[in-house]
C-alpha positions as CSV (number, residue, x, y, z in Angstrom):
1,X,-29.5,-7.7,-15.3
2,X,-26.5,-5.7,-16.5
3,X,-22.9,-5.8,-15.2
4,X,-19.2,-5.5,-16.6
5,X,-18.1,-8.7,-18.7
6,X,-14.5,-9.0,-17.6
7,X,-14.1,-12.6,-19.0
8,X,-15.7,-13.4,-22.2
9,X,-17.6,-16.5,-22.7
10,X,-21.1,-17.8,-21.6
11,X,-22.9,-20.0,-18.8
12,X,-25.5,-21.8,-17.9
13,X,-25.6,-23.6,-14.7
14,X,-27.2,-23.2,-11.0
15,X,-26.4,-20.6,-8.6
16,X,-24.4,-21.0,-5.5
17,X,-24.1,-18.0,-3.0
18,X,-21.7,-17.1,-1.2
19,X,-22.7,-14.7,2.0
20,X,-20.3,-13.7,4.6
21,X,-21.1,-12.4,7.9
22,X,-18.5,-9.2,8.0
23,X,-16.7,-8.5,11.9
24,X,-18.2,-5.3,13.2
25,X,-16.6,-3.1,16.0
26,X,-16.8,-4.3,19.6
27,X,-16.2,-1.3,21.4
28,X,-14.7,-3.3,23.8
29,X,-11.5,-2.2,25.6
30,X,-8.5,-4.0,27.5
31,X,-8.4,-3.1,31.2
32,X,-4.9,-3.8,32.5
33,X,-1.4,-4.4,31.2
34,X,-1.8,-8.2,31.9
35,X,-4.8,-8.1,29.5
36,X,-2.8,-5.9,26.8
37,X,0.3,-8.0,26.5
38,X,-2.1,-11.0,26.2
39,X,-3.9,-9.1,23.3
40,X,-0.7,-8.5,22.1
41,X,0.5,-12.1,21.9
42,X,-2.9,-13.4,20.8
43,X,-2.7,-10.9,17.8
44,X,1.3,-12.4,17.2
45,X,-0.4,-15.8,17.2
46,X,-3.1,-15.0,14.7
47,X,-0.9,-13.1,12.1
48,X,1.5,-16.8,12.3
49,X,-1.3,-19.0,11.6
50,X,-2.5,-16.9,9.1
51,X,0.8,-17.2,7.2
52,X,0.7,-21.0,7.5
53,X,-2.5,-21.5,6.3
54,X,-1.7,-19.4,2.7
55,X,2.3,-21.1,2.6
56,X,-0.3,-24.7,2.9
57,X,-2.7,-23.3,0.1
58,X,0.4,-22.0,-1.8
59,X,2.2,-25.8,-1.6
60,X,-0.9,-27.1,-3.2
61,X,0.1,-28.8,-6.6
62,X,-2.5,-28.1,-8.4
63,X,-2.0,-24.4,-7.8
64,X,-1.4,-22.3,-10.8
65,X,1.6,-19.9,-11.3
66,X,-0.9,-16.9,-11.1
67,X,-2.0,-17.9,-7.8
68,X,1.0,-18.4,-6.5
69,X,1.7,-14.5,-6.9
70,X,-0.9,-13.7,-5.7
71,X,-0.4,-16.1,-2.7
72,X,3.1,-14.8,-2.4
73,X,1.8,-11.1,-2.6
74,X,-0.6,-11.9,0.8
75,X,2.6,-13.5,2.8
76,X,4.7,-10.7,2.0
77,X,1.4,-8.4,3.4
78,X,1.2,-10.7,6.8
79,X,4.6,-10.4,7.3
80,X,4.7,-6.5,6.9
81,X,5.4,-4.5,10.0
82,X,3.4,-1.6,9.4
83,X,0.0,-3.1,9.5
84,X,1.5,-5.4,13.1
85,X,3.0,-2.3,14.2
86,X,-0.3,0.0,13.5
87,X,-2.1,-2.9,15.1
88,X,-0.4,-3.5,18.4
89,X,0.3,0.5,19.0
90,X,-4.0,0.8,19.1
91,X,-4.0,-2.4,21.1
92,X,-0.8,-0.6,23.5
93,X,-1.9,3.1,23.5
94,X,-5.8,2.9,22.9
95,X,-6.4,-0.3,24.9
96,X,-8.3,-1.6,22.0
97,X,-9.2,-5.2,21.8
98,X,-7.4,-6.8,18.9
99,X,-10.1,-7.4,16.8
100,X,-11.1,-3.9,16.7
101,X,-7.6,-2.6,16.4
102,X,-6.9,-4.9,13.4
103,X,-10.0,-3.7,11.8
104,X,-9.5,-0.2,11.8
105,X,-5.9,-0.5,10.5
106,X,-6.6,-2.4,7.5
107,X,-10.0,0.0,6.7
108,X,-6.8,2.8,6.9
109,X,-5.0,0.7,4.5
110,X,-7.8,-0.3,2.4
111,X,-9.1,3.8,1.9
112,X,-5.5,4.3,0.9
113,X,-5.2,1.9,-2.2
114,X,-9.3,2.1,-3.1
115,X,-8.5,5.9,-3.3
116,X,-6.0,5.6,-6.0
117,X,-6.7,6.4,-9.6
118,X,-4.4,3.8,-10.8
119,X,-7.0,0.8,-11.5
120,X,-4.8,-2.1,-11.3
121,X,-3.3,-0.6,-7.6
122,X,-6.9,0.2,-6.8
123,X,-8.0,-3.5,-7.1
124,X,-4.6,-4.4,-4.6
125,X,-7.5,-3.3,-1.9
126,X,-8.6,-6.4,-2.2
127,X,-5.2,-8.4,-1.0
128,X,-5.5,-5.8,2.1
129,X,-9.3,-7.2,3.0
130,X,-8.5,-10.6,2.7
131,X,-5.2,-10.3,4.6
132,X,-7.5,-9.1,7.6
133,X,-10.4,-11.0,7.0
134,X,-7.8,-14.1,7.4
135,X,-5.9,-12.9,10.8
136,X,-9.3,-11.9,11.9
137,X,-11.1,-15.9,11.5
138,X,-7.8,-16.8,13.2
139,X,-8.3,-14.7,16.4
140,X,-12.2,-15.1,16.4
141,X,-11.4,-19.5,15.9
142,X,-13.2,-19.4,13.1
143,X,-12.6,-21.6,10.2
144,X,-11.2,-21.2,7.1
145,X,-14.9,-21.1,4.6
146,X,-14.1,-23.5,2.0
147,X,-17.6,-24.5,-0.3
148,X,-18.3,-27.5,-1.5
149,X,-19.8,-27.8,-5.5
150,X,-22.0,-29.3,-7.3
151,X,-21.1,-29.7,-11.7
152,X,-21.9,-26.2,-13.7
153,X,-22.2,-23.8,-10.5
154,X,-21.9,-20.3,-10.9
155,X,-21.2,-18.4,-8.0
156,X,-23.1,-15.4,-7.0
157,X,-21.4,-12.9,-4.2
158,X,-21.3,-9.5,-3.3
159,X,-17.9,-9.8,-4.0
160,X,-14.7,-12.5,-3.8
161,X,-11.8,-12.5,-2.4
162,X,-8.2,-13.6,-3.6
163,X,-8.5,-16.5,-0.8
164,X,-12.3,-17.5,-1.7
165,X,-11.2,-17.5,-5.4
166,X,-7.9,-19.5,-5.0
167,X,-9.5,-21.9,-3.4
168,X,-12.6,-23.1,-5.0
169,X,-12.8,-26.1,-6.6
170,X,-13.0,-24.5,-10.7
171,X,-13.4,-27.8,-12.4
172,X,-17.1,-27.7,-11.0
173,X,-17.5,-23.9,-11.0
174,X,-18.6,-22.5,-14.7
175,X,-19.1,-18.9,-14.1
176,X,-19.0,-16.0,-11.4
177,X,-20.9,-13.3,-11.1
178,X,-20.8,-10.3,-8.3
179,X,-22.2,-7.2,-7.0
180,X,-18.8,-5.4,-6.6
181,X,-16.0,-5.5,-8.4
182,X,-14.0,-4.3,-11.7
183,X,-12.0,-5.3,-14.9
184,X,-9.2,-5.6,-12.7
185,X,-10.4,-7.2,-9.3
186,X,-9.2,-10.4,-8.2
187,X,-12.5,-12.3,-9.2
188,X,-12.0,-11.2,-12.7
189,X,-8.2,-12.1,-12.6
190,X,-8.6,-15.4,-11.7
191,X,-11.9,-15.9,-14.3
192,X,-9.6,-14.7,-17.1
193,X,-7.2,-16.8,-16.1
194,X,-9.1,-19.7,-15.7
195,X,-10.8,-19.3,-19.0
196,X,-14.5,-19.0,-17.0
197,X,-17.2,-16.5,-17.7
198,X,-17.7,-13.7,-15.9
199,X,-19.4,-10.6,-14.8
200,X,-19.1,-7.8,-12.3
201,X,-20.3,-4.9,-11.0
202,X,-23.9,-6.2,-11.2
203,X,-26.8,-3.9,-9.7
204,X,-28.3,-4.7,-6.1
205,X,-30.8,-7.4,-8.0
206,X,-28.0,-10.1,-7.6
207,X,-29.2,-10.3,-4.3
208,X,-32.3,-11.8,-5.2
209,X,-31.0,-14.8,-6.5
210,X,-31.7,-18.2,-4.3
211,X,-29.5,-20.6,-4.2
212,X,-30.3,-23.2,-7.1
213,X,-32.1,-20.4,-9.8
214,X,-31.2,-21.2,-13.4
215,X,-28.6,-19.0,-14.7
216,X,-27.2,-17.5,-17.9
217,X,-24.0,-15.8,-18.0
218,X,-23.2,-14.0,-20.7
219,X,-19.5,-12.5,-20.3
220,X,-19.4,-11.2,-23.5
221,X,-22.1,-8.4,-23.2
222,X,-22.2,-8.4,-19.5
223,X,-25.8,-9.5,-19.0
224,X,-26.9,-11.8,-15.9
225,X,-30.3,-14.0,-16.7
226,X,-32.2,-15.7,-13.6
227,X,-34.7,-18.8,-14.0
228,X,-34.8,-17.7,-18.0
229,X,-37.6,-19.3,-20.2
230,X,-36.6,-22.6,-22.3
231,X,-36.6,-20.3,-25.3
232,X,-33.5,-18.0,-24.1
233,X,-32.0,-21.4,-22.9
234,X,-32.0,-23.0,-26.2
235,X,-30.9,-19.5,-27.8
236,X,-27.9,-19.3,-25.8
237,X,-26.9,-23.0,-26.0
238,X,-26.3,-22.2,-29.8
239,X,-24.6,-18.9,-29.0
240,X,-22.4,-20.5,-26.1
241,X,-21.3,-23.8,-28.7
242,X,-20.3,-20.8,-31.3
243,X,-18.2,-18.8,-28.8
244,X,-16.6,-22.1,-27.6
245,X,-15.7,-22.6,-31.7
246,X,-14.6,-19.1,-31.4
247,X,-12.0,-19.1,-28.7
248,X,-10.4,-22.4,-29.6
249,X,-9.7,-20.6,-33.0
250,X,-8.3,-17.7,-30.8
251,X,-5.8,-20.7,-29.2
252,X,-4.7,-21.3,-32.6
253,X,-3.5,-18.1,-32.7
254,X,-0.7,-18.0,-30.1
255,X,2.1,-19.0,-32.0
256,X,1.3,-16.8,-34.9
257,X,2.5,-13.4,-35.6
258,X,0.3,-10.2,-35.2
259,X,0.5,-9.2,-39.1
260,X,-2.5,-8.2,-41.3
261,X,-3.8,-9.6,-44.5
262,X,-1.2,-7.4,-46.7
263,X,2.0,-8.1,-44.7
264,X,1.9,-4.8,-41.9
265,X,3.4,-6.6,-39.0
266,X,2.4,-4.8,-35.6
267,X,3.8,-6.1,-32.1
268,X,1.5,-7.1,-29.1
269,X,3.2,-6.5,-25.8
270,X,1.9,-7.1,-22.3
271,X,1.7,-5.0,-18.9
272,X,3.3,-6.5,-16.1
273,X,4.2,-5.8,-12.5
274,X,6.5,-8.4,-12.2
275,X,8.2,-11.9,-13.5
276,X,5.7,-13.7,-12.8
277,X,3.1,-12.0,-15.1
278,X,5.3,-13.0,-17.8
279,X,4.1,-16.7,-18.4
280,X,0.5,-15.4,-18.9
281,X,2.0,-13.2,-22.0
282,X,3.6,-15.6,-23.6
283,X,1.1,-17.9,-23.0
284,X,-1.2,-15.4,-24.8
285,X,0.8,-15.4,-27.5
286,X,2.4,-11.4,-26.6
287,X,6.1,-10.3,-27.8
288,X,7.1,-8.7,-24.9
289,X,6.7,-5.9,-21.8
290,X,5.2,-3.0,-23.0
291,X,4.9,-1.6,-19.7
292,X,6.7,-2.8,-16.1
293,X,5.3,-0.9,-13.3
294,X,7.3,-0.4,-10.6
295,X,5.6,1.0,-8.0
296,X,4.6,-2.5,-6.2
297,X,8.4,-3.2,-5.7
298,X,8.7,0.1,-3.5
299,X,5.0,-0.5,-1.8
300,X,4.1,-2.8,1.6
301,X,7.2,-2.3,2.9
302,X,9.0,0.2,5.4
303,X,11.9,1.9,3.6
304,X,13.3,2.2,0.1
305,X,14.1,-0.7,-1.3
306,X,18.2,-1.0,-2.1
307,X,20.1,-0.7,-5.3
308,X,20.1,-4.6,-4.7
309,X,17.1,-5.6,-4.4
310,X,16.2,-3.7,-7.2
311,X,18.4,-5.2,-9.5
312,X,16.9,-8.4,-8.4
313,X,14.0,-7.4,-9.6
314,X,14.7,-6.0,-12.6
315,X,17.3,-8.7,-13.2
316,X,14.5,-11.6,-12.9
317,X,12.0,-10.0,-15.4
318,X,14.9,-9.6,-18.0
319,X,15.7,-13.2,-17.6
320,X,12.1,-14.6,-17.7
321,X,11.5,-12.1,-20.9
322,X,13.9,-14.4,-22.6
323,X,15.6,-11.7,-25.1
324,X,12.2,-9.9,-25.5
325,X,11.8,-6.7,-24.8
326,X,10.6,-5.0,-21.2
327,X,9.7,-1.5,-21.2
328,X,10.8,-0.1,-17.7
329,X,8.6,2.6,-15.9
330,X,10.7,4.8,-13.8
331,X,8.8,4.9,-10.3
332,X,5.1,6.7,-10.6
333,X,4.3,7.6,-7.2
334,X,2.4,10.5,-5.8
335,X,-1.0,11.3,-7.1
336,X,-2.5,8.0,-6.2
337,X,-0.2,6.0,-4.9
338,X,1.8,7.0,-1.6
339,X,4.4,5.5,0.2
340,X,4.0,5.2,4.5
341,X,7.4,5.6,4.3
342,X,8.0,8.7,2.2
343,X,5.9,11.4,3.3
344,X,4.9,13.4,0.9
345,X,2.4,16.8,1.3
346,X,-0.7,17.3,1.0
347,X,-2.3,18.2,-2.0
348,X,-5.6,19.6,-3.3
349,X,-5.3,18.3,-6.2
350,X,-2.7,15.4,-6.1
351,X,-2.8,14.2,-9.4
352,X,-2.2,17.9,-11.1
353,X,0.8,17.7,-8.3
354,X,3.9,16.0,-7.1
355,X,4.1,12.6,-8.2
356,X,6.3,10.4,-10.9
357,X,9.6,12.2,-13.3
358,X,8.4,15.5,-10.4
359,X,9.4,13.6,-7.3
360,X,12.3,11.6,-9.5
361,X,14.4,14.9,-10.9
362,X,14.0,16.3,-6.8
363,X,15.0,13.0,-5.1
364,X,18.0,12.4,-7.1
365,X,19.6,9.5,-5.3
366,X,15.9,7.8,-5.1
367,X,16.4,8.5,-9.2
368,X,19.7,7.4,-9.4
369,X,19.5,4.4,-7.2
370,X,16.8,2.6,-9.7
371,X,18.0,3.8,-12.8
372,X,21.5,2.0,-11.2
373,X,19.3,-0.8,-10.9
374,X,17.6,-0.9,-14.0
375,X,21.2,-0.2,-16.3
376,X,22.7,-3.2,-14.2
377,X,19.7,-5.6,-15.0
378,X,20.3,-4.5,-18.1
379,X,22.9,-7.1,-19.5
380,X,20.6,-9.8,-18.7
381,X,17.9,-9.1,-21.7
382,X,16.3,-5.8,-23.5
383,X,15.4,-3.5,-20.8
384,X,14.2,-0.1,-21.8
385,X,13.5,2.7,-19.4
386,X,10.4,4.9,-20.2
387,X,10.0,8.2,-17.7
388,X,6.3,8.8,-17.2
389,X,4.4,12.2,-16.8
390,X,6.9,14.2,-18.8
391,X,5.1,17.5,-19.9
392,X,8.1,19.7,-20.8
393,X,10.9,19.1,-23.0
394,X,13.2,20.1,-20.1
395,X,11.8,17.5,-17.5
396,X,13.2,14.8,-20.4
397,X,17.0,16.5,-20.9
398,X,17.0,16.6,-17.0
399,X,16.0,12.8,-16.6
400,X,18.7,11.7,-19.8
401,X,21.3,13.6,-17.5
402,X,20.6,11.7,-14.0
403,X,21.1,8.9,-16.6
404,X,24.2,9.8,-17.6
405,X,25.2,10.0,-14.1
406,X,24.0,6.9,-13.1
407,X,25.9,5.2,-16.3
408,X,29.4,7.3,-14.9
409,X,28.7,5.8,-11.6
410,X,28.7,2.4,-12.9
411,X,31.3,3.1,-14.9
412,X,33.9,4.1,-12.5
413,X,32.9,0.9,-10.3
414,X,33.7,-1.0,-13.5
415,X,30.0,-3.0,-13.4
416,X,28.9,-3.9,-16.6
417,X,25.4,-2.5,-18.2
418,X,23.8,-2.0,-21.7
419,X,25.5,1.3,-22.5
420,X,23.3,2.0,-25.4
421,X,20.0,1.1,-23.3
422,X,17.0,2.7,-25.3
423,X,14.7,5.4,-23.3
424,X,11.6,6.5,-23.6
425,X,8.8,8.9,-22.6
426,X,5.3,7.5,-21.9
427,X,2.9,10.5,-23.8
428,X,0.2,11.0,-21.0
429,X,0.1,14.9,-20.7
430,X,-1.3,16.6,-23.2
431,X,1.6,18.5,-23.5
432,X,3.4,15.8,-24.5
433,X,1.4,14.8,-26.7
434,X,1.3,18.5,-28.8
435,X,4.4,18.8,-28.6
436,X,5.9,15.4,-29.6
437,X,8.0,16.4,-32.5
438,X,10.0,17.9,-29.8
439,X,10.0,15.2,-27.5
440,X,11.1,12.8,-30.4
441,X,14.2,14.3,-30.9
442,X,15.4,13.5,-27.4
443,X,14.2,9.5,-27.0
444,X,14.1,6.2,-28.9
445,X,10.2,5.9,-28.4
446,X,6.8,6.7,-27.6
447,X,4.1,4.9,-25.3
448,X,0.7,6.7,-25.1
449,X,-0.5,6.3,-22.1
450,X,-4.7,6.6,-22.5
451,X,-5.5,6.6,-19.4
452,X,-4.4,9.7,-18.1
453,X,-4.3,11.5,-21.3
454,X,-7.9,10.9,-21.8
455,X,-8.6,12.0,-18.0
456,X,-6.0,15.1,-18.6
457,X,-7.7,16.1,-22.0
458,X,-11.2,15.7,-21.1
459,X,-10.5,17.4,-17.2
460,X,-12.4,14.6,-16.2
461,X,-12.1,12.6,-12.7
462,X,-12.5,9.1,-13.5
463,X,-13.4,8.4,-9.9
464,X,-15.7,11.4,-9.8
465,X,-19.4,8.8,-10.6
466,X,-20.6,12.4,-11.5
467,X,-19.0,13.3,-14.6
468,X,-17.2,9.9,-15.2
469,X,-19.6,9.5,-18.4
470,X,-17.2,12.5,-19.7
471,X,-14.3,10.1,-20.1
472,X,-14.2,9.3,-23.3
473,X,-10.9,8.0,-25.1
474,X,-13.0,8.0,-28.7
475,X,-13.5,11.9,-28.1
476,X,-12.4,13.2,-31.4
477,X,-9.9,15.7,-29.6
478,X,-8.0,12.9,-27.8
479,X,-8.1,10.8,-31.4
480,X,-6.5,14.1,-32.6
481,X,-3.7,13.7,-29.9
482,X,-3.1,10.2,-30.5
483,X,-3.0,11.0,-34.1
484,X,-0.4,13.8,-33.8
485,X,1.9,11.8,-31.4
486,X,2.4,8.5,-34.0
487,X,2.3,11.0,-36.9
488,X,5.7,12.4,-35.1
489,X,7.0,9.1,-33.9
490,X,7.2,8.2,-37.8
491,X,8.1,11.3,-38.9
492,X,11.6,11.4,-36.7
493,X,11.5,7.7,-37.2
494,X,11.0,6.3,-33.5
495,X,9.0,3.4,-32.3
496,X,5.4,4.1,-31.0
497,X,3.8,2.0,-28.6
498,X,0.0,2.1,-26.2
499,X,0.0,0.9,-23.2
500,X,-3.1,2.2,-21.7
501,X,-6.6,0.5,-21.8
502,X,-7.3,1.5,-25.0
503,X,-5.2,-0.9,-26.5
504,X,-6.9,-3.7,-25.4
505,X,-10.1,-2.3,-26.3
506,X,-11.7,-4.1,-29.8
507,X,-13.2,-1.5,-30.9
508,X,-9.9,0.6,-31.3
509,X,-7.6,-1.7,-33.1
510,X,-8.3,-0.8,-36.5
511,X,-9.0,3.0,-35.9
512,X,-5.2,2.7,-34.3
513,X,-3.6,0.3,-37.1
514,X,-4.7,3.2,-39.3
515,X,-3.3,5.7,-37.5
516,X,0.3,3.6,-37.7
517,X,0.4,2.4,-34.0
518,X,3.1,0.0,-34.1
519,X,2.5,-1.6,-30.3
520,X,-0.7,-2.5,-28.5
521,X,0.3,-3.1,-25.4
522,X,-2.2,-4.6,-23.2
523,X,-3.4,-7.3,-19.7
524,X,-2.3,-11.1,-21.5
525,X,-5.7,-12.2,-21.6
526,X,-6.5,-9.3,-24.3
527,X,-4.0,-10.4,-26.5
528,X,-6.0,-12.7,-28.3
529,X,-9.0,-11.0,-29.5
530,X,-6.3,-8.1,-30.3
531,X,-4.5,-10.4,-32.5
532,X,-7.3,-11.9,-34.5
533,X,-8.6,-8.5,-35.8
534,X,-4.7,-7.5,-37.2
535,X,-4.4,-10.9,-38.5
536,X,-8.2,-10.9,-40.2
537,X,-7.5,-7.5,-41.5
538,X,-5.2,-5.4,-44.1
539,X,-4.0,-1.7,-43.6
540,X,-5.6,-0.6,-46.5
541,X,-9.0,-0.8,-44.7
542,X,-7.1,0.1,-41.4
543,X,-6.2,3.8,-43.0
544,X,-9.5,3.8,-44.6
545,X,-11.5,3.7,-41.2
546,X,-9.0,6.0,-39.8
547,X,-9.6,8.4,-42.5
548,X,-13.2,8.1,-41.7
549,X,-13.1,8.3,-38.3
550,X,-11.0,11.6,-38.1
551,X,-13.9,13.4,-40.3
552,X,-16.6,12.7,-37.5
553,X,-17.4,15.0,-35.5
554,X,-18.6,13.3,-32.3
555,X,-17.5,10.5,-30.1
556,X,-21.1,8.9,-30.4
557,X,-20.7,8.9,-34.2
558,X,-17.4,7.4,-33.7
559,X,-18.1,4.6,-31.4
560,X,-21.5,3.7,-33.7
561,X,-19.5,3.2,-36.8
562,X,-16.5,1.1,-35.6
563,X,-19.5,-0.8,-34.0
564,X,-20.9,-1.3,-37.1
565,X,-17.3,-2.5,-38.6
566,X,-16.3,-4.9,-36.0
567,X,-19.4,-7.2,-36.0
């Protein structure tokens, strides 16, 4: 059976399933205003249990730090007016019974975030579900599912959930494997972190499986094996010893510096959303932020967040970055990713629309306020600040000018800031990317973002099952783009940096080392495998396979041959 590896390594163990029996609709309304203040109190009650119960998981000592924020992340969800306000106004206006109310708040909130291009904030859809699925055990008395394992289990599930994930006893569980799910979901987060196999996004087969079949997990190729013959055991008892030599040489590697064979030193960065990611990055053996998103700070909340807290944020990054560098994303919201609190109008096409440096250069005191933020932080390590979705050589000279206000406002309140702060412009519009011999003469650096380039270039929806075989980031006319935009970046002598999935992907790193990509930016678990190619590998052949690569004339072609080199 075929699925997603999102966490390398292999398995072989007994299946454990996990089934949950989902809350449906009652239909079943309050009748009085005795009965709806009682809902109302009931529902109160519920949300404040919940809350214990994940501060009691949280104080666990033998939690890690990743689950902690991810812990942290669900209290700051239960404590969030908006879903207790959209709650209680069904239970006070629709005399719904809590249960039902609850449930269709959180289906609101959870069409919201799974309807965002944005991967990583599409996968936050999961903190939502859980959230409910938590309040909704504590109104219904239910309690709170923790499994018991045997040695070498490896759980099969429709799909996990931070809370099922958190909790489960890993030193007995070898693997997971699940119906849903992506290279971002919580399931693979926490198997990534954990250092166990895994694989997602299996077909509707995984159902099959019994409780007790033999298992192989292969995370490497994404491949699911139930009750194999002793044959394809043995087989992948050797392959599963020679992985395990292969990743504890990877270990070996933290410490060292990304540089290839012949001396060309290249920096591996990682992409955060907050301080906290920063352990795993070091850990990992990154350099660095290549890419801070933002957009969680101003999210689950019901206002802008102040100058202050802003800072705070900013400020705590810098700090944990220890003199490294962070590269700062200006605010990307719009498109995918809305705000309750910032109403913004509808759009036929949303992500050809309003959103990021567009909503930034019209809501100048949203601007100015984080970039205040951001310049304050700024003293306490090497922030840079990167504006994404510049198309235009205009948006750019209009962003560098709020700057310069936000610096004069600072100035005359005599608070102290990096006054030579570096800025940036993340290339993710093609426009940007043709024209970045003009861009270059206006920043200190690139960071290509692949993503949307690739989705821009190709006018393909990523979303869209349809035509998402169209997105293609080996296509020869988005290599052409990439090309173009380092080839400027060392022409006018500024740094030039990926942070979109591409970077992390294997099969890329020499075509891009060729190219003269000096940052791969990448999730910390990536770092790695990233690192072992530069360090295994000169520029010579690096330029060579680039040169090769650009004469192709099709993305098949492409992907076949650095295939073929990467074995």
């Amino acid at each position: 059976m075929k699925g997603i590896g999102v966490s390398p390594g292999i398995a072989i163990g007994k299946a454990f399933l996990i089934q949950k029996k989902e809350a449906v609709l009652t239909g079943i309304l309050l009748n009085d205003s005795a009965e709806i203040q009682a809902a109302v109190e009931r529902f109160d009650l519920a949300i404040s249990n919940a809350i214990i119960e994940v501060e009691i998981i949280k104080n666990n000592p033998s939690i890690s730090d990743n689950d902690i924020a991810i812990l942290e992340t669900q209290i700051e969800l239960l404590s969030d007016p908006e879903i207790r306000d959209g709650v209680v106004e069904k239970i006070e206006t629709e005399h719904k019974n809590p249960n039902d109310a609850l449930l269709e708040v959180i289906a609101d909130f959870v069409q919201v975030f799974e309807s965002m291009e944005d991967e990583y904030m599409r996968a936050r859809a999961a903190d939502i579900q859980d959230i409910g699925a938590r309040i909704s055990k504590n109104l219904n008395g239910q309690g709170s599912g923790n499994y018991e394992f045997e040695p070498d289990t490896i759980i099969i599930a429709e799909d996990l959930s931070p809370s099922d994930t958190i909790t489960m006893d890993v030193s007995r569980v070898i693997g997971f494997a699940t119906q849903m799910g992506s290279k971002t979901s919580h399931a693979a987060i926490i198997a990534k972190a954990k250092g166990i196999p895994a694989v997602v996004g299996c077909s509707e087969e995984l159902v099959s499986i019994k409780n007790n079949d033999v298992i192989i997990l292969d995370g490497l190729k994404g491949e699911v094996h139930i009750n194999p013959d002793q044959e394809l055991i043995k087989e992948y008892k050797i392959k599963k010893d020679a992985y395990r030599q292969h990743a504890d040489g990877l270990k070996t590697l933290r410490d060292l510096p990304a540089i290839t064979t012949d001396g060309l030193q290249v920096m591996l960065s990682g992409n955060i959303s907050g301080a906290e990611d920063l352990a795993d990055v070091f850990d990992n053996g990154g350099e660095g932020v290549g890419l801070l998103r933002t957009e969680l700070l101003f999210m689950n909340r019901d206002t802008f967040p102040t100058e202050d807290e802003q800072f705070e944020f900013y400020k705590q990054a810098a700090l944990q970055a220890k003199g490294k560098p962070v590269i700062v994303r200006t605010i990307d919201i719009g498109g995918d990713k809305n705000l309750a609190y910032f109403n913004l109008p509808a759009e036929l096409n949303p992500f050809l629309g309003y959103r990021a440096i567009r909503i930034c250069l019209d809501c100048k005191d949203l601007f100015i306020t984080q970039l205040k933020a951001i310049l304050r932080a700024s003293v306490f390590g090497d922030l840079k600040i990167m504006f994404p979705m510049i198309s235009n050589i205009r948006e750019i000279r209009s962003a560098q000018s709020i700057l310069k206000e936000a610096k004069a406002e600072l100035l005359r309140d005599n608070i102290a800031f990096n006054v030579a702060i570096k800025t940036g412009v993340m290339i993710e519009v093609p426009s940007a990317a043709i024209t970045a011999d003009l861009l270059a003469k206006e920043v200190d650096f690139f960071s290509i973002g692949t993503n949307d380039l690739c989705q821009y270039t190709l006018a393909v929806d990523r979303m869209n099952e349809k035509i998402s075989h169209l997105y293609d980031p080996f296509n020869p006319g988005v290599l052409r783009l990439i090309s173009n935009v380092i080839e400027q970046g060392q022409k006018h002598n500024i740094h030039v940096g990926m942070c979109g999935e591409m970077a992390s992907d294997p099969l890329a790193t020499l075509l891009l080392l060729g190219m003269g990509l000096k940052e791969f930016s990448m999730s910390a678990a990536s770092i790695p495998a990233i690192k072992s190619i530069i360090i295994n590998n000169n520029e010579l052949k690096a330029r060579q396979v680039y040169k090769n690569v650009m004469e192709m004339e099709s993305s098949e072609d492409i992907i076949a041959y650095l295939e073929g080199i990467t074995k």
